[in-house]
NUPAGU-801028 format. One record per residue: residue number from 1; z, x, y of N, C-alpha, C in turn. Coordinates in nm, 3 decimals. Layout:
NUPAGU-801028
+-----+---------+---------+---------+---------+---------+---------+---------+---------+---------+
| num |      nw |      nu |      nv |     caw |     cau |     cav |      cw |      cu |      cv |
+-----+---------+---------+---------+---------+---------+---------+---------+---------+---------+
| NUM |       Z |       X |       Y |       Z |       X |       Y |       Z |       X |       Y |
...
+-----+---------+---------+---------+---------+---------+---------+---------+---------+---------+
***
This chain:
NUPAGU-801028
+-----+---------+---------+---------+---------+---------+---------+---------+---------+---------+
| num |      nw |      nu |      nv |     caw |     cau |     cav |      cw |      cu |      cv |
+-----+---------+---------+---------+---------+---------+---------+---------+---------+---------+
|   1 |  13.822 |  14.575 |   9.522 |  13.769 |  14.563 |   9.388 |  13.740 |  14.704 |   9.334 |
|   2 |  13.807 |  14.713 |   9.239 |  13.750 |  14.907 |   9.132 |  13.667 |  14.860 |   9.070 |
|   3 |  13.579 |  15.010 |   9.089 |  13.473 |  15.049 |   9.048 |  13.456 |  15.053 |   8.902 |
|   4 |  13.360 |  15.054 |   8.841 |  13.392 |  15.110 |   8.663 |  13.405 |  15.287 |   8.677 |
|   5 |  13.324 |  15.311 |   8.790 |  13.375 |  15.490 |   8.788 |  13.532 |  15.516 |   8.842 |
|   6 |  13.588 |  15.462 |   8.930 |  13.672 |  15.465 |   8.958 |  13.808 |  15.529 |   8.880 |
|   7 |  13.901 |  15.582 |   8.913 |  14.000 |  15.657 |   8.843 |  14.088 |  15.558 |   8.807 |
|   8 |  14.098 |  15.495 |   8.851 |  14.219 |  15.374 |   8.815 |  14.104 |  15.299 |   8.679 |
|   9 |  14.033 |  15.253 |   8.673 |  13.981 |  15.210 |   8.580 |  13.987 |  15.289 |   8.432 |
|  10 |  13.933 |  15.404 |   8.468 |  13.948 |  15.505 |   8.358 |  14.092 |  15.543 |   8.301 |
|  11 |  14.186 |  15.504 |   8.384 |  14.341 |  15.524 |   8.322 |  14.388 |  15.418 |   8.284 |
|  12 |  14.315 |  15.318 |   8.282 |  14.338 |  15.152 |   8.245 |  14.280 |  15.183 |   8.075 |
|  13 |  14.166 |  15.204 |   8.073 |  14.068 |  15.270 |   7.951 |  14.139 |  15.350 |   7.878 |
|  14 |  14.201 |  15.442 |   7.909 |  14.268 |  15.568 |   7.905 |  14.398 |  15.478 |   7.807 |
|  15 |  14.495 |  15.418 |   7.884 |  14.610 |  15.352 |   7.829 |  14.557 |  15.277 |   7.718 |
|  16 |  14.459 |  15.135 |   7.692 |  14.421 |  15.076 |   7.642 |  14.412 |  15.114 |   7.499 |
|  17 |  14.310 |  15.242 |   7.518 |  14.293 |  15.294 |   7.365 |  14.371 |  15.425 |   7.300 |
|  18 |  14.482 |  15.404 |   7.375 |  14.551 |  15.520 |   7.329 |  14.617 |  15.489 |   7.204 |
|  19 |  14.667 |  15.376 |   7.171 |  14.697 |  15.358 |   7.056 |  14.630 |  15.368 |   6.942 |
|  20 |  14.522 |  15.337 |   6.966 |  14.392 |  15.337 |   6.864 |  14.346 |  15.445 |   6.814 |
|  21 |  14.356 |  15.583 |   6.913 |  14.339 |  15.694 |   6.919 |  14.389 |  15.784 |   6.860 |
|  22 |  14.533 |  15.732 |   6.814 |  14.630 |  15.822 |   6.814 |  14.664 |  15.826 |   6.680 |
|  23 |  14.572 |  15.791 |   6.620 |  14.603 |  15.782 |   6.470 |  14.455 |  15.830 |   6.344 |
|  24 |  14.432 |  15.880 |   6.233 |  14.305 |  15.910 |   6.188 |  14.219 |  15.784 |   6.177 |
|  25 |  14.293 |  15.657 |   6.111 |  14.236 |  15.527 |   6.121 |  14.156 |  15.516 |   6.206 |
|  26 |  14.269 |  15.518 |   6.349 |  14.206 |  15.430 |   6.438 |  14.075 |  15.541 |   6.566 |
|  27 |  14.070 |  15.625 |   6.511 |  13.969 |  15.753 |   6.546 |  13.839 |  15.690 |   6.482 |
|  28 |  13.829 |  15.637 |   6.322 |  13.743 |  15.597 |   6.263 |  13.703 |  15.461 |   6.316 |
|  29 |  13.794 |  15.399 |   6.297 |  13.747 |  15.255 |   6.347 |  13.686 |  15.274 |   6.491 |
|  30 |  13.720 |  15.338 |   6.582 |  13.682 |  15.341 |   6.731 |  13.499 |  15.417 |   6.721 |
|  31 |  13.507 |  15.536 |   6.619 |  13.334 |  15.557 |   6.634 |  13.317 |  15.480 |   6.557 |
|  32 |  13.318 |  15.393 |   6.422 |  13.243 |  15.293 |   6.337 |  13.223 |  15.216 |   6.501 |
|  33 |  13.281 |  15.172 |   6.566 |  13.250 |  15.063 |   6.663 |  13.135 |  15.150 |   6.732 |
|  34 |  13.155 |  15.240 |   6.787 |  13.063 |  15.338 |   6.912 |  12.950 |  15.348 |   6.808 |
|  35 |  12.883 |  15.386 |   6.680 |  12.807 |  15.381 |   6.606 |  12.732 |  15.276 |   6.660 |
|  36 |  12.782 |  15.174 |   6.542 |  12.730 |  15.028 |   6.559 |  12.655 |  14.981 |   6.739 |
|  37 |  12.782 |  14.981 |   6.832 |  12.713 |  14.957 |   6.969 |  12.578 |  15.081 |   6.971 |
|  38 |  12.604 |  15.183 |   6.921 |  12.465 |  15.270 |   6.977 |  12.345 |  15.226 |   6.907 |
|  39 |  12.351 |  15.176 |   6.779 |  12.258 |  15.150 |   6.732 |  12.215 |  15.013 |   6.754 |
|  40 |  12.318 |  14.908 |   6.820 |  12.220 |  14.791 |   6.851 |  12.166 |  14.838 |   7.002 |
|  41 |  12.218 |  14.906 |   7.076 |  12.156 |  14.958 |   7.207 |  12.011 |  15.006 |   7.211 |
|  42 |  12.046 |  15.101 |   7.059 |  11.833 |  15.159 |   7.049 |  11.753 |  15.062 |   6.973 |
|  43 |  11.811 |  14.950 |   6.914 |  11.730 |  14.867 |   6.858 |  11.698 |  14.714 |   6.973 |
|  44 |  11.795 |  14.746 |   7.049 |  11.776 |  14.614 |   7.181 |  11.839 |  14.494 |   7.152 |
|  45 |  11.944 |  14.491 |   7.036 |  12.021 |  14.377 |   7.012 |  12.096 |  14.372 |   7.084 |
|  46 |  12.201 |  14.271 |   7.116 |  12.337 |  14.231 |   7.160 |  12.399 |  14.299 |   7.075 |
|  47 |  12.487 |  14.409 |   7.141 |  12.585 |  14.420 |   7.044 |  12.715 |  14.275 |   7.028 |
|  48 |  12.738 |  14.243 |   7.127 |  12.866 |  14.137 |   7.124 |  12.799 |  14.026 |   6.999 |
|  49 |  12.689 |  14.024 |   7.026 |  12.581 |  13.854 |   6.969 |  12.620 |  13.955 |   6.793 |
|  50 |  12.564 |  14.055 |   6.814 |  12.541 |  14.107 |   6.627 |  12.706 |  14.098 |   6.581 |
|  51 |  12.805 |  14.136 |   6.678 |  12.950 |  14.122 |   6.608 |  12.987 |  13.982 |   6.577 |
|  52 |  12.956 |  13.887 |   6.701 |  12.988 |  13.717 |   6.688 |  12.940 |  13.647 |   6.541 |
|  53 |  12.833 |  13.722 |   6.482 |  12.732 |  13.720 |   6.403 |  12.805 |  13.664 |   6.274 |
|  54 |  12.914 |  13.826 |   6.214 |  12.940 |  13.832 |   6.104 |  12.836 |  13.910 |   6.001 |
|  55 |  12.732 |  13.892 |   6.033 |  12.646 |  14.014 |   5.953 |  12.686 |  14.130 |   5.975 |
|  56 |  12.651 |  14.191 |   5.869 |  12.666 |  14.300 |   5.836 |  12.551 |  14.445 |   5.795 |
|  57 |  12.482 |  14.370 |   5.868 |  12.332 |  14.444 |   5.826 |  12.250 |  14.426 |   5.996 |
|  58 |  12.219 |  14.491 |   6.074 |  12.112 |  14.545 |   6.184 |  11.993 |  14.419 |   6.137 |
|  59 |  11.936 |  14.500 |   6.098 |  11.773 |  14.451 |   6.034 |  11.800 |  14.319 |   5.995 |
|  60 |  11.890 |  14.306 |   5.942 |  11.897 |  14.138 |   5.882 |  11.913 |  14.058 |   5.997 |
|  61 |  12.069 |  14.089 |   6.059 |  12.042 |  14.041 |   6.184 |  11.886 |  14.005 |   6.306 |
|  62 |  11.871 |  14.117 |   6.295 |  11.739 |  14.077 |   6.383 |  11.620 |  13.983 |   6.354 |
|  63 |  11.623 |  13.986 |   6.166 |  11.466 |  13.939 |   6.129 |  11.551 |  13.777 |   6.165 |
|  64 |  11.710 |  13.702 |   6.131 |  11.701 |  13.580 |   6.163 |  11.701 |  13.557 |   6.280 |
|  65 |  11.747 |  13.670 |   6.408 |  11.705 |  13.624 |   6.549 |  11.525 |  13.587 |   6.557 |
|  66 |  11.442 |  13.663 |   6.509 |  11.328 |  13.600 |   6.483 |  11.287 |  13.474 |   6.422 |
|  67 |  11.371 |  13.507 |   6.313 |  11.359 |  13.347 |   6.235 |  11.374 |  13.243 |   6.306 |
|  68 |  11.489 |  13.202 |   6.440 |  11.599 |  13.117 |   6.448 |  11.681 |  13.123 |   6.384 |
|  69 |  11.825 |  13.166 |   6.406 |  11.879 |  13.146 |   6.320 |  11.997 |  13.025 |   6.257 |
|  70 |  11.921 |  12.906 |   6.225 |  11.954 |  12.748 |   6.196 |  12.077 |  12.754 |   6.066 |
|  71 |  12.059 |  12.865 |   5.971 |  12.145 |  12.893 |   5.899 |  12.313 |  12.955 |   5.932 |
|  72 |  12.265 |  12.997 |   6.030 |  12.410 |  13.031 |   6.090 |  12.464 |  12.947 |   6.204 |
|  73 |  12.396 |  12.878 |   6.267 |  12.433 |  12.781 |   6.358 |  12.441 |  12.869 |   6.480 |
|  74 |  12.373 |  13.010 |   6.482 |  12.362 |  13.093 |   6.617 |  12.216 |  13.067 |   6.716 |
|  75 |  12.250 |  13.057 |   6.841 |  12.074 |  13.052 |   6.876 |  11.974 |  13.188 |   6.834 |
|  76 |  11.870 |  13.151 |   6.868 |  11.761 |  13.264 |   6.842 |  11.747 |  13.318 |   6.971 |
|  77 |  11.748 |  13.481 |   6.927 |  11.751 |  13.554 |   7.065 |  11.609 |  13.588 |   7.100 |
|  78 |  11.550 |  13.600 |   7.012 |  11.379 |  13.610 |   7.071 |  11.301 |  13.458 |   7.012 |
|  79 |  11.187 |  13.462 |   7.131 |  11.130 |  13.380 |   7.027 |  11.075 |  13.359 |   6.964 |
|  80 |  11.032 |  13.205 |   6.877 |  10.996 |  13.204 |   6.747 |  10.845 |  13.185 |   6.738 |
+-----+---------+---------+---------+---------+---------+---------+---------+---------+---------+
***
């Protein structure tokens, strides 16, 4: 089983986003993503849960994980 440090992993990583990379687009789109994950990381959200979401707003997101969020048909990640 490889490691996530592992060298074979990292050239798996390596191949994966090379396409993405290799272009000004996809340079942007790749930190808009690394952004976003850093900032639900210091705020303690899911990043996967805030993308599944469809919001488009941090803060919004979070106040209906407080809420419940019954309007979106997502569970509530903290509770109410």
């Amino acid at each position: 089983m490889a490691l996530l440090g592992s060298p074979s992993v990292r050239v798996n990583w390596k191949v994966i986003l090379q396409p993405f990379l290799s272009t000004e687009k996809g340079i942007r789109e790749y930190l808009t993503l690394l952004s976003i994950c850093e900032t639900c990381q210091y705020k303690g959200v899911s990043f996967l849960d805030f993308l599944r979401s469809g919001e488009k707003d941090i803060d919004v997101f979070m106040k209906r994980g407080l809420r419940g969020s019954k309007e979106s048909g997502l569970p509530s990640r903290l509770p109410e």
